[in-house]
C-alpha positions in Angstrom: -6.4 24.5 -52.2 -9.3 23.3 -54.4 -11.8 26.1 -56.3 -13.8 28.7 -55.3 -16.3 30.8 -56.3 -14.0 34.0 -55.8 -11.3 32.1 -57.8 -13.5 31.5 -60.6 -14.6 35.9 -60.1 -11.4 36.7 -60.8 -10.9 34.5 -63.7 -10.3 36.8 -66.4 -11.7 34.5 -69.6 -14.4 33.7 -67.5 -15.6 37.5 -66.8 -18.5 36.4 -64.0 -20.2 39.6 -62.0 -21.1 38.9 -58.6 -25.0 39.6 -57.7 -25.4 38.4 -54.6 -23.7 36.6 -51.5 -20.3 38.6 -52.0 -19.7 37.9 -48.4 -19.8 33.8 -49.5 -17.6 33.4 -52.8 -14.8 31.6 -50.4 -16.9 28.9 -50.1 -14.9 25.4 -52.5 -16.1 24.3 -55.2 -16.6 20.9 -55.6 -18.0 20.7 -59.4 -19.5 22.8 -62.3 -23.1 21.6 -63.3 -25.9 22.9 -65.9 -29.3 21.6 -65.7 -32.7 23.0 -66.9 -35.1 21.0 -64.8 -37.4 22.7 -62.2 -36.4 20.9 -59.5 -32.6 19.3 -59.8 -31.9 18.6 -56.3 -32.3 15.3 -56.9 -28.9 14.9 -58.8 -27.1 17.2 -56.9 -24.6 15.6 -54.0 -23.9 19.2 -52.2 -20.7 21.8 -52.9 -21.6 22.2 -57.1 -22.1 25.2 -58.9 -25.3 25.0 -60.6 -25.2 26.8 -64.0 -28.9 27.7 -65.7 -30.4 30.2 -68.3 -33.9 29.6 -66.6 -35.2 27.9 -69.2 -37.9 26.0 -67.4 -38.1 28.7 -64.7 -40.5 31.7 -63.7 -37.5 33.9 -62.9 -39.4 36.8 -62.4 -42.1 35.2 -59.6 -40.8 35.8 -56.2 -42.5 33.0 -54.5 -41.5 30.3 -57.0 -37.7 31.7 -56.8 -37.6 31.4 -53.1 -38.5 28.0 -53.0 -36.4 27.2 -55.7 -33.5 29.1 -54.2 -34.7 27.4 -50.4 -34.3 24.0 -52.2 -31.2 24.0 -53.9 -29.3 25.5 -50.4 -31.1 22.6 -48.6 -29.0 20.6 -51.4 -25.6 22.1 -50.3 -25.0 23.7 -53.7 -23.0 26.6 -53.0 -23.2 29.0 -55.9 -25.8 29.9 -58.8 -24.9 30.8 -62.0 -27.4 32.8 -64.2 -26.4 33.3 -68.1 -27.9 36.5 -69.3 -28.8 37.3 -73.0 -30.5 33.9 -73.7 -34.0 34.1 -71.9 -33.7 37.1 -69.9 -31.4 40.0 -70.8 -30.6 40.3 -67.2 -31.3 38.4 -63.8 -34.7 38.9 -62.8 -35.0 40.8 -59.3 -37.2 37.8 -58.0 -34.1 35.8 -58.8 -31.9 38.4 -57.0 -33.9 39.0 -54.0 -34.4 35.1 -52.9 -30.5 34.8 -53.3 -29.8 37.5 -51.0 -32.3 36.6 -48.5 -31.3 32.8 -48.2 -27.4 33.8 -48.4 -26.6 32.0 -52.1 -24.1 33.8 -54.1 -25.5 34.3 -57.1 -23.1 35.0 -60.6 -24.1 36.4 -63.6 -22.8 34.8 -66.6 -22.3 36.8 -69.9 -23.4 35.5 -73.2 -20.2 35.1 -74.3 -18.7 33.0 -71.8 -20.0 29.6 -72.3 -20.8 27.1 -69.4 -18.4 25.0 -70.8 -15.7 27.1 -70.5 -16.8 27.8 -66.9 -16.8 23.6 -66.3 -13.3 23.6 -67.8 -11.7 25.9 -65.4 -13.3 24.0 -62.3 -12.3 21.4 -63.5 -8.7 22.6 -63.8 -8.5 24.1 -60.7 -9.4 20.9 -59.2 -6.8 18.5 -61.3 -4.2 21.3 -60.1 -4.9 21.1 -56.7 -5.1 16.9 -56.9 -1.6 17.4 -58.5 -0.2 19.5 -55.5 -1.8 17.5 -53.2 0.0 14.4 -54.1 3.6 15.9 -55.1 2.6 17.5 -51.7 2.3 13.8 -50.4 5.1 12.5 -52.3 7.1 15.2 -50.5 6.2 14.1 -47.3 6.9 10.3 -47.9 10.4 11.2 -48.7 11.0 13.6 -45.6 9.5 10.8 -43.6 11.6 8.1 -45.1 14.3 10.4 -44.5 13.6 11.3 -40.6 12.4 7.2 -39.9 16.1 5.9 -41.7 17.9 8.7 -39.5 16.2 8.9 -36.6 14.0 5.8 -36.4 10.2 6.2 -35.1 10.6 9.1 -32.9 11.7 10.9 -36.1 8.9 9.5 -38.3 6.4 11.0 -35.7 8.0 14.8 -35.2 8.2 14.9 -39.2 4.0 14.1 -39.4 3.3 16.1 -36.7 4.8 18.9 -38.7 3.2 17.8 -42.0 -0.5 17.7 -40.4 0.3 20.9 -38.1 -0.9 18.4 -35.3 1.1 16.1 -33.1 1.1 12.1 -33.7 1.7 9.2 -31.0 3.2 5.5 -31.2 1.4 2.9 -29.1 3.1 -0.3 -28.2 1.7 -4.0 -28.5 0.3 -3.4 -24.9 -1.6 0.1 -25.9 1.1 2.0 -23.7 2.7 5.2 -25.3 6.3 4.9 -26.8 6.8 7.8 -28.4 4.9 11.5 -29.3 5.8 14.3 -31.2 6.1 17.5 -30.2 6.2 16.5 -26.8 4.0 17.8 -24.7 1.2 15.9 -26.6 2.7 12.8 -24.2 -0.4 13.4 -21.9 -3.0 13.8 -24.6 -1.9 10.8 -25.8 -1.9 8.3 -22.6 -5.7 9.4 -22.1 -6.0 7.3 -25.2 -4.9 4.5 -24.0 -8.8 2.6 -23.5 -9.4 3.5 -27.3 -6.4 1.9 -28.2 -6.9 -1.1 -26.3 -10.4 -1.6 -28.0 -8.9 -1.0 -31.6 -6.2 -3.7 -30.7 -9.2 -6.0 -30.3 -10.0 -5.7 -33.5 -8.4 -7.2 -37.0 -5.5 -5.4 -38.6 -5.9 -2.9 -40.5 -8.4 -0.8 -38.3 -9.0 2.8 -37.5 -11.0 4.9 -36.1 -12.0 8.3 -35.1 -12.3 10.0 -31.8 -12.5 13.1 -30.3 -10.0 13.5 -27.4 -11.0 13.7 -24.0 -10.5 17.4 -24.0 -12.6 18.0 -26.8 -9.9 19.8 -28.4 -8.6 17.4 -31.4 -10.1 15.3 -33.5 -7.5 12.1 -33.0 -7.6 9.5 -35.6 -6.1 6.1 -34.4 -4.1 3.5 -36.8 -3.5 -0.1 -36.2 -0.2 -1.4 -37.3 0.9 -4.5 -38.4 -0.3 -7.2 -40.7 -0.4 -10.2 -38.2 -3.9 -11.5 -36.8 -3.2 -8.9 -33.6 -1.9 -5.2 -34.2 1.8 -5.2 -33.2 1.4 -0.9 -32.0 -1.3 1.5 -33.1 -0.2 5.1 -34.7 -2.9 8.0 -33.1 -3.1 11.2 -35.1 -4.7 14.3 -33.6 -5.5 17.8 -35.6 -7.7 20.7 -35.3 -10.1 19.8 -38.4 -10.4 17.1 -40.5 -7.3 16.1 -42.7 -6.6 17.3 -46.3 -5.5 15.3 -49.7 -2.0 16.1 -48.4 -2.2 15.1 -44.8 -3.9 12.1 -45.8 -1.2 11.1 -48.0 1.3 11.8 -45.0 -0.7 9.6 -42.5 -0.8 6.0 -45.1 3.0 7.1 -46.0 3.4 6.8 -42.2 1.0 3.6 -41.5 3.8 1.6 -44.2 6.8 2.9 -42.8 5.7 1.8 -39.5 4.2 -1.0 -40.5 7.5 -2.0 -42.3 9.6 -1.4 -39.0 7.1 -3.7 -37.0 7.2 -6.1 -38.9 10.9 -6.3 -39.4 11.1 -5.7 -35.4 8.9 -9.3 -35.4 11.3 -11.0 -37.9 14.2 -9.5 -35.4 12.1 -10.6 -32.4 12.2 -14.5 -33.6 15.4 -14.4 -34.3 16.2 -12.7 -30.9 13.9 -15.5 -28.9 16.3 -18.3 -30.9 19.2 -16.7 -29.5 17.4 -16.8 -26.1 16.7 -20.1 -26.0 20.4 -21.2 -26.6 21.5 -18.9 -23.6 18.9 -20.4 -21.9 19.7 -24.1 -22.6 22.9 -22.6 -22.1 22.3 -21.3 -18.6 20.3 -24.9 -17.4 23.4 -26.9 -18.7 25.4 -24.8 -15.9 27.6 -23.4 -18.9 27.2 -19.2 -17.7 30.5 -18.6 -19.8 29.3 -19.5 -23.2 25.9 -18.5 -22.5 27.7 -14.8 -21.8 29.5 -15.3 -24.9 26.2 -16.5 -26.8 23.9 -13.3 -25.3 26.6 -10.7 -26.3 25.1 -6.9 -25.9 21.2 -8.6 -26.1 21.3 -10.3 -23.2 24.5 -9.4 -21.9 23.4 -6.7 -18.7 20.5 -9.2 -18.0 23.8 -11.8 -16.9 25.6 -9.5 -14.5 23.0 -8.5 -12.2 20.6 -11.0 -10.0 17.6 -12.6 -12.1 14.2 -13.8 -11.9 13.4 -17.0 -13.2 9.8 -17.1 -14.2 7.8 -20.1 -15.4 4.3 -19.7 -16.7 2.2 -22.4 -18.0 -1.7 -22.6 -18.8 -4.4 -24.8 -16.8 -7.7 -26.2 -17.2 -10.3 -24.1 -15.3 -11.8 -25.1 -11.7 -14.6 -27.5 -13.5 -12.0 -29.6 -15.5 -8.9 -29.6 -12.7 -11.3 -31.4 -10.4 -11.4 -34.2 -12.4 -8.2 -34.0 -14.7 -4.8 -35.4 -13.8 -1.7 -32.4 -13.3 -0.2 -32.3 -16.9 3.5 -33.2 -16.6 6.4 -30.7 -16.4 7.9 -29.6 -20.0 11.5 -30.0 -20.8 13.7 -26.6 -20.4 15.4 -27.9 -23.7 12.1 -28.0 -25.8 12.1 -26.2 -29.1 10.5 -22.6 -28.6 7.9 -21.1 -31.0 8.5 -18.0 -33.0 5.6 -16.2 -31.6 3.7 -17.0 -28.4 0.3 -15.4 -30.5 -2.9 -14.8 -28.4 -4.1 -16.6 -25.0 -3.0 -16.4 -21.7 0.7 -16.7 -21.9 0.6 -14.6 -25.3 -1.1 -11.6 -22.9 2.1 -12.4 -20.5 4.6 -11.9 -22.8 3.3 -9.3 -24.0 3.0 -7.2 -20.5 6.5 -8.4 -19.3 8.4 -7.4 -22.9 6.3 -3.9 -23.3 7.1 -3.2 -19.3 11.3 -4.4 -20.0 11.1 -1.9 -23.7 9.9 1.1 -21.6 12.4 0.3 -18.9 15.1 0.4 -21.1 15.9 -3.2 -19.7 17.0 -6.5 -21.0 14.6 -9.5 -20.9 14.6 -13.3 -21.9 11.6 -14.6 -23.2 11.5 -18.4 -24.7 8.0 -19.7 -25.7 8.1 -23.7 -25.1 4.5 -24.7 -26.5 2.2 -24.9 -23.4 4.9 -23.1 -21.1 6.7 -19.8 -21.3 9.7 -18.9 -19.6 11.5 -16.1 -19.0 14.7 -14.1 -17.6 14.0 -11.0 -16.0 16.2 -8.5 -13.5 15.3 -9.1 -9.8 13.5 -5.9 -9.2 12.9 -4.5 -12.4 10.0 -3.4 -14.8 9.9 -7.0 -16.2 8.8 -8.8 -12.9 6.6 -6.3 -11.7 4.5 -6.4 -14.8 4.7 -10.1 -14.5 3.4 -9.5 -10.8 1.1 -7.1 -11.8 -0.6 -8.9 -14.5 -1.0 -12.1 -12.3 -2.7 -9.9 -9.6 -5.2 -8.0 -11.6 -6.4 -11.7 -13.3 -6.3 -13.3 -9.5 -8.6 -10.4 -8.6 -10.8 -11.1 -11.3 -10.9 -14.4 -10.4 -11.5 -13.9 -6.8 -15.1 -11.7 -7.9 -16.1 -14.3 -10.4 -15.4 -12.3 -13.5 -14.7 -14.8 -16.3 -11.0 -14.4 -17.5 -10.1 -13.5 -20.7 -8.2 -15.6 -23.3 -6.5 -13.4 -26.0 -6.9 -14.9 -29.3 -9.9 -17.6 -28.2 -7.7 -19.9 -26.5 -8.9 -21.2 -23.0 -7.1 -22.2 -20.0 -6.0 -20.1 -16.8 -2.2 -18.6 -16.5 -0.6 -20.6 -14.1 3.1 -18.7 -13.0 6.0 -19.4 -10.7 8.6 -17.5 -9.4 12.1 -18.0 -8.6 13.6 -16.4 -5.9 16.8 -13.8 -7.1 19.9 -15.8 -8.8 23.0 -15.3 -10.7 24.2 -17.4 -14.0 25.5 -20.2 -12.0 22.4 -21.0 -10.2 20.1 -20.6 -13.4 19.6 -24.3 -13.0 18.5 -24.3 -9.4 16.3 -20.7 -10.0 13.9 -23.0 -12.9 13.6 -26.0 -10.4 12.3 -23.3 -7.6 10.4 -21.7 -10.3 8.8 -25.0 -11.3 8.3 -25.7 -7.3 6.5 -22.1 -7.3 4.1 -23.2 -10.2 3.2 -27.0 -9.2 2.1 -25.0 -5.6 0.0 -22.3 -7.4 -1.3 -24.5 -9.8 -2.3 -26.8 -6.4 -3.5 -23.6 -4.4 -5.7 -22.2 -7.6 -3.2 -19.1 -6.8 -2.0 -17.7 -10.0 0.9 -16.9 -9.2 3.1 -18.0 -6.1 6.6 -16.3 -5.4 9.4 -19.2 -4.1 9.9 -17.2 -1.1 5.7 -17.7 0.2 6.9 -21.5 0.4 9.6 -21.1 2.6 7.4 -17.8 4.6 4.4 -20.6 4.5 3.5 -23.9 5.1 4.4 -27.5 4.5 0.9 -28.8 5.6 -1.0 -27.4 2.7 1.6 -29.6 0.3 -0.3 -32.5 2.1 -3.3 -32.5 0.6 -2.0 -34.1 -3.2 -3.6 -36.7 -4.0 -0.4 -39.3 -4.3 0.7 -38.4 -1.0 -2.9 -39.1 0.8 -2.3 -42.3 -1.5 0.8 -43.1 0.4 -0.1 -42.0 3.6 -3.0 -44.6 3.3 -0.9 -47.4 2.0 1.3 -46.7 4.9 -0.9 -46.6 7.6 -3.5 -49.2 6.3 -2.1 -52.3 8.4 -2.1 -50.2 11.7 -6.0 -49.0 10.7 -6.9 -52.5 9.8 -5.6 -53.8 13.5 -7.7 -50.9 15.5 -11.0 -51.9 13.0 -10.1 -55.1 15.0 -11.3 -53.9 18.8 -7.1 -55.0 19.9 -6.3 -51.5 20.6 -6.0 -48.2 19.5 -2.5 -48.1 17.3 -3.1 -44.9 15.4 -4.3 -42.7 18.2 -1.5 -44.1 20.3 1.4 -43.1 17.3 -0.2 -39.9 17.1 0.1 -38.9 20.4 3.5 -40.4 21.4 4.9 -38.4 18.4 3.5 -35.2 19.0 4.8 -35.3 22.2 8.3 -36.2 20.8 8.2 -39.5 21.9 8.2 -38.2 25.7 6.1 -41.6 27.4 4.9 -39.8 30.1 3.1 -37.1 28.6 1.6 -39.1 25.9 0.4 -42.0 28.4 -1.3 -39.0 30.0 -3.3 -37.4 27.2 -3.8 -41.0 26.0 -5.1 -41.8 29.8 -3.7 -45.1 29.6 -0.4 -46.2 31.9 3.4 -46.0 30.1 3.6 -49.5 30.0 0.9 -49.6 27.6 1.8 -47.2 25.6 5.4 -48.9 25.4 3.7 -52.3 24.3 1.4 -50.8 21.5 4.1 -48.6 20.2 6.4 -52.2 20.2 2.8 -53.5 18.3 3.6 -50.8 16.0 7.0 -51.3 15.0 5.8 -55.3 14.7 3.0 -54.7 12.2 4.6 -52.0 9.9 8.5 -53.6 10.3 10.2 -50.2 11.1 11.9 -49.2 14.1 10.6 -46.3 15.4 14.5 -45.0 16.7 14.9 -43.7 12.7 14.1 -40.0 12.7 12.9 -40.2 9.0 10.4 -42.9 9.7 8.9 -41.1 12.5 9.0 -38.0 9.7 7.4 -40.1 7.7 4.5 -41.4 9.9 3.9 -38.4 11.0 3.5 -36.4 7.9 1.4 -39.4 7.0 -0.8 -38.8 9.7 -1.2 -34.6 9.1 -2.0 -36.1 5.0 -5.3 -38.4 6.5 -6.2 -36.0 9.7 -9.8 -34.2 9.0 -8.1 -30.8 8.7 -6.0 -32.3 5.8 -9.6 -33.6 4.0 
């Protein structure tokens, strides 16, 4: 521990008698300083020993003490000392009386004990504690090499707990809580979470500090990593303000788990290689070698049912009115080694945090503009995925502007697949594609395969290059009616919704069966189709939902 001014009392060379504050000597001791001006608060900085032979001072007028004794405790200095046997034989009582009424200790210095010597041993004192401080620290960075090489992060944490006499927590990419130590600081440590997310927003390395919610720590918070985003976030809580010792603990720590992030990232490429082969793998209907290419990494995530997840970004309501749908990506394209920020970076993120907690295996390949991933049906990874899509859709739905991680724009666009095995990977991505062309159509963002089958076709109508075909079919019948010959369209609409039963349609037409016979023979003439083939009576009706006013 650094000086004080009963440390330097019971120095024996330095043989210092105590005159007043004996209840304050274990105040520290920051520095030793002499100065003879009246008034040297100016170029004081608070926690020094002043040292003066009163030289320039009335030490024997009480009023001029007390405000000289009043000033230099406004200053923070926490000790006088007086030498006696240079201007005064002994302390004057003025002197006396001011320290004891604003609480200074005061020290009487003999003659034969110079302020040097006095200097010398604070300084000492100090060096020795600086040198225990960091063989102190040096210490620590050894035991929490040790405990992170044995134990890995969980270690780490339970040996700094023990070297601040606090606990310590490990946050995840998403702000979640991995690990604590001991561990029943696990609930102090989620009602972090908010503080966490707002230092993630800013550029590695930050920190802060905070008090915790129960006022009963003072929690310091550490980003981690050296990428434009933290990769986790270390949180730190003790009862007072850390020493030289503790500090050194904390930045040992901050590099060990910096070093393990960023190895984890270089292992996290190399793991999304590997996933993109099983998933090229998986597409090319080849389950066996994509078993024997996934191994213990992927290998539980191939023996259970699967989600097939495709997420892409898309321009935002103001552009998609008048832009053209971007074409689907290749499953074969070359994935990226990190998705980074945006909308589909914010994805990954949520599903692989959600899969690590789980315990669970997940497949994650960045393709550019599109990510897609592997997940068990049913597990942590899809319900983040589900999750996360909801809580943007609401945002959406109440106006608020959604955010893009890392400046990029766009809107997350995701689809679905409904629950497959390895041999029907290939069939899973096209129903996950289907799912994604229909939200991206609906502004949904996210759409499940399932809804299509629980929904509608009719809604599908309304693309553009189906209204396009519906119009190039039905022109020639339009361009007879715009002609006063008859009514073609009306007369096709009815027969077929009555299933081609003449009776009935004649009737809601009001027109006899004969007629409708003859236009429906006008029908088959102008468009050169028989009407007898199911798919084109599929197809003019379908063409007719596609131009109806409902469709519009």
């Amino acid at each position: 521990m650094p000086p004080t001014l009963a440390s330097l009392v019971h120095h024996s060379a330095l043989k210092l008698t105590v005159r007043a504050g004996e209840d304050r000597l274990d105040v520290p001791v920051r520095w030793a300083h002499a100065s003879e001006l009246a008034d040297p608060v100016p170029y004081m900085e608070g926690g020094e020993l002043l040292l003066i032979t009163a030289l320039k001072l009335d030490a024997e007028d009480p009023e001029a003490m007390r405000r000289y004794v009043r000033r230099l405790v406004g200053a923070g200095v926490v000790g006088l000392g007086f030498a006696v046997g240079v201007n005064y034989d002994e302390i004057p009582q003025a002197l006396v009386d001011a320290a004891e009424q604003e609480g200074l200790p005061l020290l009487e210095v003999p003659r034969r004990t110079p302020f040097l010597a006095i200097s010398k041993a604070v300084s000492a004192a100090i060096a020795a504690d600086q040198y225990r401080a960091v063989t102190a620290g040096f210490a620590a960075q050894r035991e929490l090499t040790r405990q992170a090489l044995a134990d890995g992060p969980e270690g780490l944490l339970g040996a700094l707990a023990a070297q601040v006499d606090g606990w310590a927590a490990l946050y995840d990419a998403s702000g979640s809580v991995v690990a604590t130590a001991p561990e029943w600081a696990g609930r102090r440590a989620a009602r972090l979470t908010a503080e966490v997310q707002r230092l993630r927003e800013r550029p590695a390395p930050a920190s802060s500090v905070v008090g915790s919610p129960d006022n009963e720590d003072r929690v310091e918070l550490h980003s981690l990593g050296t990428g434009r985003r933290p990769r986790a976030a270390l949180a730190v809580g003790t009862a007072a303000a850390l020493g030289t010792a503790e500090r050194y603990a904390v930045h040992s720590a901050i590099a060990l788990l910096t070093l393990t992030t960023e190895r984890s990232r270089s292992l996290h490429a190399a793991e999304q290689r590997i996933g993109a082969a099983v998933l090229r793998m998986l597409l090319a209907a080849e389950p066996d070698h994509a078993r024997a290419v996934a191994g213990d990494l992927y290998g539980d995530l191939l023996d259970a049912p699967f989600r097939m997840i495709v997420a892409e970004t898309a321009p935002g309501p103001a552009a998609r009115a008048h832009a053209p749908l971007p074409p689907a990506k290749p499953a074969a394209a070359a994935p990226a080694a990190d998705q980074g920020g945006g909308p589909l970076g914010a994805l990954a993120e949520a599903v692989e945090s959600a899969a690590a907690r789980a315990g669970e295996a997940v497949l994650v390949v960045p393709e550019g503009e599109r990510l897609v991933v592997l997940a068990a049906d049913g597990g942590a990874a899809v319900a983040a995925c589900t999750e996360h899509a909801a809580a943007l859709q609401g945002g959406r739905t109440a106006g608020a502007p959604e955010p893009a991680a890392g400046g990029e724009g766009g809107e997350l666009v995701v689809g679905l697949s409904a629950p497959s095995g390895p041999s029907g990977a290939s069939a899973a991505y096209r129903q996950a594609e289907q799912a994604l062309s229909v939200a991206r159509r609906r502004g949904r963002v996210c759409v499940e395969h399932e809804q299509l089958a629980a929904g509608s076709v009719l809604p599908l109508l309304a693309d553009d290059a189906v209204r396009a075909f519906a119009d190039g079919l039905l022109r020639a019948l339009r361009e007879h009616d715009a002609t006063g010959r008859g009514d073609l369209v009306a007369s096709l609409r009815a027969w077929l919704s009555r299933h081609g039963q003449w009776d009935a349609a004649a009737a809601d037409l009001g027109v006899h069966r004969h007629t409708l016979r003859y236009r429906m023979r006008r029908v088959e003439e102008i468009l050169g189709r028989s009407l007898d083939d199911p798919d084109v009576r599929m197809e003019l009706w379908l063409a007719l939902k596609a131009t109806s006013p409902e469709q519009s």
